[in-house]
LOKOLMAR-208782 format. One record per residue: residue number from 1; residue in one letter; x negated, y negated, z of N, C-alpha, C in turn. Coordinates in Angstrom, 2 decimals, always signed. Layout:
// LOKOLMAR-208782
ATOM  seq  type      n.u      n.v      n.w     ca.u     ca.v     ca.w      c.u      c.v      c.w
ATOM  NUM     A        X        Y        Z        X        Y        Z        X        Y        Z
...
This chain:
// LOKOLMAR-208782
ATOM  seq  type      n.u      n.v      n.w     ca.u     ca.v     ca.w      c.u      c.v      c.w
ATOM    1     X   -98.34   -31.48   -57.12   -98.14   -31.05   -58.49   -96.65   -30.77   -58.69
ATOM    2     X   -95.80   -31.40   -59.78   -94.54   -31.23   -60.22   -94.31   -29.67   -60.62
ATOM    3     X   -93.42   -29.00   -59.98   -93.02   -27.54   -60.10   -92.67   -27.68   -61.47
ATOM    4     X   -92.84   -26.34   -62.26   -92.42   -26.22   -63.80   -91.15   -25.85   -63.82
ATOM    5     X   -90.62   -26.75   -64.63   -89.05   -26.56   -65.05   -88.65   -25.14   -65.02
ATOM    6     X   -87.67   -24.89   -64.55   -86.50   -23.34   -64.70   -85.29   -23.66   -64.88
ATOM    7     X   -84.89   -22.82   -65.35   -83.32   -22.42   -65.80   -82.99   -21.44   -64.99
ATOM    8     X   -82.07   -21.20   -64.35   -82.18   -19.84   -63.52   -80.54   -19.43   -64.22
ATOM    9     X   -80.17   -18.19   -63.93   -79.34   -17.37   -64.54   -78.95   -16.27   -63.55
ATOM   10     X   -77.36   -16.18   -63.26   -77.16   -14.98   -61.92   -75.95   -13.99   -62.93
ATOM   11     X   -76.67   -13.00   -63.01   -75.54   -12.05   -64.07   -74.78   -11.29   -62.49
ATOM   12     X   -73.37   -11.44   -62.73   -73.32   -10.62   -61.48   -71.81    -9.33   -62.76
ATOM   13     X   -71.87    -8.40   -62.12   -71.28    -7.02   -62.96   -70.82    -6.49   -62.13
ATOM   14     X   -69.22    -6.11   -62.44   -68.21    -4.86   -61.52   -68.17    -3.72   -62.25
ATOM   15     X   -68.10    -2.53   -62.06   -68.16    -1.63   -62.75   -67.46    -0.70   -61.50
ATOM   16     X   -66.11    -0.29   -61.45   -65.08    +0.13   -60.18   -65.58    +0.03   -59.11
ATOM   17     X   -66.30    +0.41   -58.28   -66.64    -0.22   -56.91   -67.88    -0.52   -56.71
ATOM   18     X   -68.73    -0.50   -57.79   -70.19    -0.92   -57.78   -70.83    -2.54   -58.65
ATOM   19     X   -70.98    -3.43   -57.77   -71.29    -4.50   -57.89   -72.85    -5.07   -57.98
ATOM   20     X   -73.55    -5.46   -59.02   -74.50    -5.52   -59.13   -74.84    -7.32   -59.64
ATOM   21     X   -76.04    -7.93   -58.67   -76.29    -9.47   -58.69   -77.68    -8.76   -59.49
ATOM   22     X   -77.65   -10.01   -60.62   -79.33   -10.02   -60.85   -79.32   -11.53   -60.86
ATOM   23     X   -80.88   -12.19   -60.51   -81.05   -13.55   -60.80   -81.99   -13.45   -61.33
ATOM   24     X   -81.92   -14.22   -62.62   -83.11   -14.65   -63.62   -83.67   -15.97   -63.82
ATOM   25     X   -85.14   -15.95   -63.55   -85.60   -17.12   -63.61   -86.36   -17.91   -64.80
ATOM   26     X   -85.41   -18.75   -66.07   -86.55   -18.69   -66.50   -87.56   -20.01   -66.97
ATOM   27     X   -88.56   -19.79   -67.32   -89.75   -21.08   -66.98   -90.84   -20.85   -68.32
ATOM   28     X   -91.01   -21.18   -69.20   -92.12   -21.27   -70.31   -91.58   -19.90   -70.97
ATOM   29     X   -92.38   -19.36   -71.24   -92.97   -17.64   -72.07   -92.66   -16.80   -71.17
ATOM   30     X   -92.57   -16.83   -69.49   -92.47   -15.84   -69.07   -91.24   -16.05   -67.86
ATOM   31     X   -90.42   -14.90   -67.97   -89.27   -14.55   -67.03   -89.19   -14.02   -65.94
ATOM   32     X   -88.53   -13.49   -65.15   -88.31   -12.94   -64.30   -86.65   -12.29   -63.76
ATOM   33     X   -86.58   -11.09   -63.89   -85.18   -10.61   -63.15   -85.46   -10.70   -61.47
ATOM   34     X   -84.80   -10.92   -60.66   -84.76   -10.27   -59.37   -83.50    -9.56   -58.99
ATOM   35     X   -83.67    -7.82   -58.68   -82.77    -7.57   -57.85   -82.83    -6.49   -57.27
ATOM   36     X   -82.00    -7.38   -56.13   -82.07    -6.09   -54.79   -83.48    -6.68   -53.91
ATOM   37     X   -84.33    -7.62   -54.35   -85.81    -8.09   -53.93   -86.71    -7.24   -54.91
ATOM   38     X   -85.97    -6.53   -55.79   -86.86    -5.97   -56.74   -87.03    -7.23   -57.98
ATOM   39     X   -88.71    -7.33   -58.26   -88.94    -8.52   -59.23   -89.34    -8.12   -60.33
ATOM   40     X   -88.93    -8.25   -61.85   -89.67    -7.53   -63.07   -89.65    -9.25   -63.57
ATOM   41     X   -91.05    -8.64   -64.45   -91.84   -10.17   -65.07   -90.67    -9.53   -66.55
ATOM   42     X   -91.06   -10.74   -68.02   -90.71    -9.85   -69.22   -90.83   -11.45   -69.33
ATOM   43     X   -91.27   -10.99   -70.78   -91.39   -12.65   -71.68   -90.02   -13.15   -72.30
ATOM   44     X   -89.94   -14.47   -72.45   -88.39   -14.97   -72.20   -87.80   -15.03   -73.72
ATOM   45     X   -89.20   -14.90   -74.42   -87.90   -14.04   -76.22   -87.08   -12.81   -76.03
ATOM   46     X   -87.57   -12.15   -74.74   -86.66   -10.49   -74.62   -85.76   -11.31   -73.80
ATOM   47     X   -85.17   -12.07   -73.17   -84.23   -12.28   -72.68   -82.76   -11.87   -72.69
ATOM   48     X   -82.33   -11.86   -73.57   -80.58   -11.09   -74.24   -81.33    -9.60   -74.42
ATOM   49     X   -82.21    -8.79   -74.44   -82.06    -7.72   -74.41   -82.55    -7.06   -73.19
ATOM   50     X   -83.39    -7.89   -72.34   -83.40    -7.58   -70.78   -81.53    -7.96   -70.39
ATOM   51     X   -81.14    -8.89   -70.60   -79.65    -9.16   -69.94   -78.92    -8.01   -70.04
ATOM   52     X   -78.88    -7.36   -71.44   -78.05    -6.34   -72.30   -78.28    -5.20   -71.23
ATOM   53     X   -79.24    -4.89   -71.02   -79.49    -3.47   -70.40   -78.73    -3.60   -68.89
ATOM   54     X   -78.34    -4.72   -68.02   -77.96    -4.84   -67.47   -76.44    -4.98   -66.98
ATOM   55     X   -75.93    -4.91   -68.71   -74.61    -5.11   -68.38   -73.95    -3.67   -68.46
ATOM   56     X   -72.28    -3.45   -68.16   -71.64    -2.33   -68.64   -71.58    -1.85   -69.52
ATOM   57     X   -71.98    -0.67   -69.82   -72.24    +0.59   -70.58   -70.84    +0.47   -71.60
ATOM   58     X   -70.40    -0.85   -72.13   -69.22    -0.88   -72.94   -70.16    -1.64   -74.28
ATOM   59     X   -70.09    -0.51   -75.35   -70.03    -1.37   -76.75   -69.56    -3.00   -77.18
ATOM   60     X   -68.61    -3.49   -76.94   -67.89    -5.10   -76.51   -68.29    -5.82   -75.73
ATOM   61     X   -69.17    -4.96   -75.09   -70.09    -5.85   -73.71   -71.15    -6.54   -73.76
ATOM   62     X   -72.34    -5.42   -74.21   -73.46    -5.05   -75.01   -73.61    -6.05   -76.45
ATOM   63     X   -72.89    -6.43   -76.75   -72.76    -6.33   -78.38   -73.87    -7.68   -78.61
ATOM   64     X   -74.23    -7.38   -79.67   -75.61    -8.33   -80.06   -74.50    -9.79   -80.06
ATOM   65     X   -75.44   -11.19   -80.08   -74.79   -11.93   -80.80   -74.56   -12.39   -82.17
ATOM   66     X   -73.49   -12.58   -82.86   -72.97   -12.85   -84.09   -72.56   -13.57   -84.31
ATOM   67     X   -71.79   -14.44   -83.69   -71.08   -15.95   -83.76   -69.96   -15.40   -84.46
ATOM   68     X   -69.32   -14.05   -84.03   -67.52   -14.08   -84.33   -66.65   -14.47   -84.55
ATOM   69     X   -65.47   -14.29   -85.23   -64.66   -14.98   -85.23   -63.59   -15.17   -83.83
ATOM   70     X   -63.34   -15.52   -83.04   -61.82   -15.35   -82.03   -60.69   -14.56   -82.65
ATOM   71     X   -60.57   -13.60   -81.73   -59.54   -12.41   -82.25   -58.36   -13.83   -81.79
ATOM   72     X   -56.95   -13.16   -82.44   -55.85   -14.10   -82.58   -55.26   -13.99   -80.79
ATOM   73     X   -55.04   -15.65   -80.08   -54.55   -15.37   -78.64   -53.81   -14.32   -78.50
ATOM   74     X   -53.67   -14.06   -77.24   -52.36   -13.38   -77.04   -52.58   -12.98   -75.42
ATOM   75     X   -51.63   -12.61   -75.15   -51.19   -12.32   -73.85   -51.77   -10.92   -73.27
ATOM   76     X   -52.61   -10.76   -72.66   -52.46    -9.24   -71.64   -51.45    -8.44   -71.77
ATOM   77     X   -51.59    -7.17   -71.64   -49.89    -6.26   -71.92   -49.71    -6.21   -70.41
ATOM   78     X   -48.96    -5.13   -70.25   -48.32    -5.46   -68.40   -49.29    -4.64   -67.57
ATOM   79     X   -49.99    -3.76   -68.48   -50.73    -2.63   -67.87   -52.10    -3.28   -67.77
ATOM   80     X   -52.73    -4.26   -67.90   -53.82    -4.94   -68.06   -54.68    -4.41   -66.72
ATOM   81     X   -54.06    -4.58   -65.78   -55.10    -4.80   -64.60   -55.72    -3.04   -64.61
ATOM   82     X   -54.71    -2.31   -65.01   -55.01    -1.02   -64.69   -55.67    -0.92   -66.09
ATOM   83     X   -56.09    -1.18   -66.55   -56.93    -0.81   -67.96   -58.62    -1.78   -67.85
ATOM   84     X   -58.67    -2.43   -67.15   -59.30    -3.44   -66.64   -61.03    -2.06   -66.61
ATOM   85     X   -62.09    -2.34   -67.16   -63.14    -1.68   -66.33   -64.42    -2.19   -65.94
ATOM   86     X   -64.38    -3.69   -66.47   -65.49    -4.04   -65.63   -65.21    -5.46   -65.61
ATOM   87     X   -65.68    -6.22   -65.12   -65.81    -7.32   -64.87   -67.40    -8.03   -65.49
ATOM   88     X   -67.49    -9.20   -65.78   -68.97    -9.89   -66.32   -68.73   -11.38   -65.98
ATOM   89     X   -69.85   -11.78   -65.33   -69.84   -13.58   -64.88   -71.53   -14.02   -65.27
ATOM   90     X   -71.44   -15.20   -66.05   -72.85   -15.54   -65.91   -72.99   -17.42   -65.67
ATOM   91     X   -73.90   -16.50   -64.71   -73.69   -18.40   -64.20   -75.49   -19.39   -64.58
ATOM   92     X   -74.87   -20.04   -65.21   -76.32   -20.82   -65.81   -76.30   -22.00   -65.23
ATOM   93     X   -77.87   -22.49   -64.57   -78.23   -23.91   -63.45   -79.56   -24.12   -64.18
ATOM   94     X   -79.40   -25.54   -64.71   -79.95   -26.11   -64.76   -80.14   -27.65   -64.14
ATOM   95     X   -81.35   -28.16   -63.63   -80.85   -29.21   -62.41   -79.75   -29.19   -61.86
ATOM   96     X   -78.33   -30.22   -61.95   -77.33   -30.57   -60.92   -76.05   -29.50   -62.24
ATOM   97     X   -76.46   -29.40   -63.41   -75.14   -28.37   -64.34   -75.54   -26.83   -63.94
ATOM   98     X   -74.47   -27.01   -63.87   -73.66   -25.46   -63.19   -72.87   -25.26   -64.55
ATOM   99     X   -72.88   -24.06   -65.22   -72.29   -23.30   -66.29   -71.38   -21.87   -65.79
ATOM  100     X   -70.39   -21.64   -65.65   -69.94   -20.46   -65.42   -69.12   -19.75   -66.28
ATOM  101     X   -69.38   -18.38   -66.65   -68.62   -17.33   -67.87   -68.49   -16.11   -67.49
ATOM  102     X   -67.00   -16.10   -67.53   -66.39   -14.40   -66.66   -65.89   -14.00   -68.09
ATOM  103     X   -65.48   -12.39   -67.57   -65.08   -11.85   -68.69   -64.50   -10.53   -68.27
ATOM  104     X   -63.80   -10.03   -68.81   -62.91    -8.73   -68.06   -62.85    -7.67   -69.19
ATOM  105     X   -63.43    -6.61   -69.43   -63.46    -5.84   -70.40   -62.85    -4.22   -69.86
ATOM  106     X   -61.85    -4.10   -70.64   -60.99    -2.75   -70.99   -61.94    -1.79   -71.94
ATOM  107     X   -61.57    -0.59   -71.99   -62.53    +0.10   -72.86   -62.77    +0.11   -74.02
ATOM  108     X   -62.16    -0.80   -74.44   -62.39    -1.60   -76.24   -61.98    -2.78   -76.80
ATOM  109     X   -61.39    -3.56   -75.69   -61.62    -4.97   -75.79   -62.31    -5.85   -74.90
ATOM  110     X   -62.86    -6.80   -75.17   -63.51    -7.95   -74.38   -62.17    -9.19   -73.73
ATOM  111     X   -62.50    -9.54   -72.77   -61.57   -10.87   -72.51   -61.86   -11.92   -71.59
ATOM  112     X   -61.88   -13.16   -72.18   -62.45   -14.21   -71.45   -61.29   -14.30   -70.49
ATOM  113     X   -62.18   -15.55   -69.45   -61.34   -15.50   -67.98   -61.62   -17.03   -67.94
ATOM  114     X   -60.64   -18.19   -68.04   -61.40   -18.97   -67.93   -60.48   -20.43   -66.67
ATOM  115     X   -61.04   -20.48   -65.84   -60.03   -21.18   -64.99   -59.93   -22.18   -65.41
ATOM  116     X   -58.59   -23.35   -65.07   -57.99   -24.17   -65.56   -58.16   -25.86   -64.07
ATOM  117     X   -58.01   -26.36   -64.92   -58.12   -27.72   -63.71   -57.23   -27.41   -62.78
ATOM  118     X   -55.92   -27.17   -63.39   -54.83   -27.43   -62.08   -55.06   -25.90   -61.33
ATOM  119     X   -55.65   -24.86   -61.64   -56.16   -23.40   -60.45   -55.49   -22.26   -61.22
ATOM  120     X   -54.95   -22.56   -62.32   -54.56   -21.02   -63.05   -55.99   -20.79   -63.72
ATOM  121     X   -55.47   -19.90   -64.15   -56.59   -18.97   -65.17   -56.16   -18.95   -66.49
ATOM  122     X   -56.76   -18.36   -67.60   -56.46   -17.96   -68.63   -57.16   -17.02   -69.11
ATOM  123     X   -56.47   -16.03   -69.63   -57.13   -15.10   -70.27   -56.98   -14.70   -71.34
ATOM  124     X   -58.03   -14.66   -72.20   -57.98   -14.48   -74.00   -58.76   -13.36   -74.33
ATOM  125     X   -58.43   -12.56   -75.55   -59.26   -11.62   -76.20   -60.54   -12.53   -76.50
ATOM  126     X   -61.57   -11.66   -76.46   -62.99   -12.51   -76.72   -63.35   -11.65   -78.36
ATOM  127     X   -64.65   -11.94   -78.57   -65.29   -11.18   -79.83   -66.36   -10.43   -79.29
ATOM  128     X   -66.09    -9.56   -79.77   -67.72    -8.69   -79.80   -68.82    -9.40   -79.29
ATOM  129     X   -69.35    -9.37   -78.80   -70.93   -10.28   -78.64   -70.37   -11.33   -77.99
ATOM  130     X   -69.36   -11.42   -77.28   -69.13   -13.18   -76.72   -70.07   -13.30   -75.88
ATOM  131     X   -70.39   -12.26   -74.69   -71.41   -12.54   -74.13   -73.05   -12.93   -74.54
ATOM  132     X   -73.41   -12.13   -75.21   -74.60   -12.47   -75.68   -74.43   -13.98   -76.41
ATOM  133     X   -73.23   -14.19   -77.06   -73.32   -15.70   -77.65   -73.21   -16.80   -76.81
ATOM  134     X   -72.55   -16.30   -75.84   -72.27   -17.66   -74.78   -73.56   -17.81   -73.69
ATOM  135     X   -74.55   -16.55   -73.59   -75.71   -16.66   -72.77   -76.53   -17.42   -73.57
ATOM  136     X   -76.83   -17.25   -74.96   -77.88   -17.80   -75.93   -77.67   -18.89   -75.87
ATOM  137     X   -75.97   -19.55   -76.09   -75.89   -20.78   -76.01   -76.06   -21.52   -75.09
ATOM  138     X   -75.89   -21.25   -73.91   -76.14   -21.89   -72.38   -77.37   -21.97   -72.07
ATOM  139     X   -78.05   -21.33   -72.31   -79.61   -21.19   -72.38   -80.14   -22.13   -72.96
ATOM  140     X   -79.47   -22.21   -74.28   -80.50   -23.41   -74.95   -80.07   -24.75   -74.83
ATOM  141     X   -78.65   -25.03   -74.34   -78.46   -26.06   -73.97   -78.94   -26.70   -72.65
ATOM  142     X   -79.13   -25.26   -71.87   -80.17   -26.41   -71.11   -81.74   -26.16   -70.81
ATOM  143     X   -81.88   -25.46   -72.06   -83.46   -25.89   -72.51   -83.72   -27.40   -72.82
ATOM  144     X   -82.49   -27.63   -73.66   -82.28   -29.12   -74.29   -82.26   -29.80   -73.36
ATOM  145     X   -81.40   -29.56   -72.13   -81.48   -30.79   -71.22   -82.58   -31.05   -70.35
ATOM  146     X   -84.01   -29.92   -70.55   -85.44   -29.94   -69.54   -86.01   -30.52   -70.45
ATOM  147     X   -85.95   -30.68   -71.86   -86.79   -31.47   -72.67   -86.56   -32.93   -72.61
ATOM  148     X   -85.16   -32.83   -72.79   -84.54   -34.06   -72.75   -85.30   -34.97   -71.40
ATOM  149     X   -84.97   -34.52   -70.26   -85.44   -35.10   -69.13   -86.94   -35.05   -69.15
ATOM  150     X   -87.83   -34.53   -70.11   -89.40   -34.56   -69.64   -90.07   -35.43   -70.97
ATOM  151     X   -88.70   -35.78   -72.18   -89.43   -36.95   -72.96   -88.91   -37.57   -72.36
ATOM  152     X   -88.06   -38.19   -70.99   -87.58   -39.59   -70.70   -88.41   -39.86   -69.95
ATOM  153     X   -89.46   -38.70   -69.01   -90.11   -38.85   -68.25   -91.72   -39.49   -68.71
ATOM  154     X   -91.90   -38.95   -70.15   -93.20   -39.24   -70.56   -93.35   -40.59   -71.24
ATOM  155     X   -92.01   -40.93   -71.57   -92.07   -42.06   -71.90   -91.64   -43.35   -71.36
């Protein structure tokens, strides 16, 4: 019997010296967090608000999705690293795509992290809710790509 399609999802969170992996599995109506070998079921419409509870206790972190506007680029000030309080990565697998989204949040701004072909980085102010928007979106894009592959299959 052909295993049922998953999406799996690894939220991993810094919060000063405490580092926390969750992996989420998800497959039809129903989900799964694992962590630590601890397993909670939850149906996969709560998904962004099972994620939410998991992230840093920062308003900018948390923040519902809205589809924001991009605050205007700009540069880190010099004090960045020391203003720095958590860290956020979410990595989305579906079959052979690998999705990855970091993010570095100060105590009232958000900021994407996003590496570059040639091995720099970049880092930009994000919006409110980037996270929740960029999980929703990764999610359903590769919902799209298990459908995609199971009408090529049926037909």
């Amino acid at each position: 019997m052909e295993q049922e399609p998953a999406i799996a999802v690894r939220l991993v969170t810094t919060v000063g010296e405490t580092t926390r992996r969750v992996d989420v599995a998800i497959a039809g109506e129903e989900s799964v967090a694992v962590e630590d070998g601890v397993v909670t079921a939850f149906p996969t419409a709560r998904l962004w608000p099972v994620v939410r509870e998991l992230l840093p206790l920062l308003p900018h972190v948390q923040a519902d999705p809205a589809g924001r506007l991009l605050p205007e680029p700009r540069e880190p000030g010099p004090d960045f690293v020391e203003q720095c309080r958590a860290f956020v990565a979410v990595t989305t697998v579906v079959d052979e795509s690998v999705t990855v989204r970091s993010w570095l949040a100060t105590d009232d701004e958000l900021w994407s992290v996003t590496p570059q072909p040639d091995g720099s980085t970049v880092v930009r102010p994000a919006a409110e809710g980037a996270v929740a928007d960029l999980l929703v979106w990764d999610v359903t894009a590769a919902l799209e790509a298990l459908l995609h592959r199971f009408d090529r299959k049926a037909s």
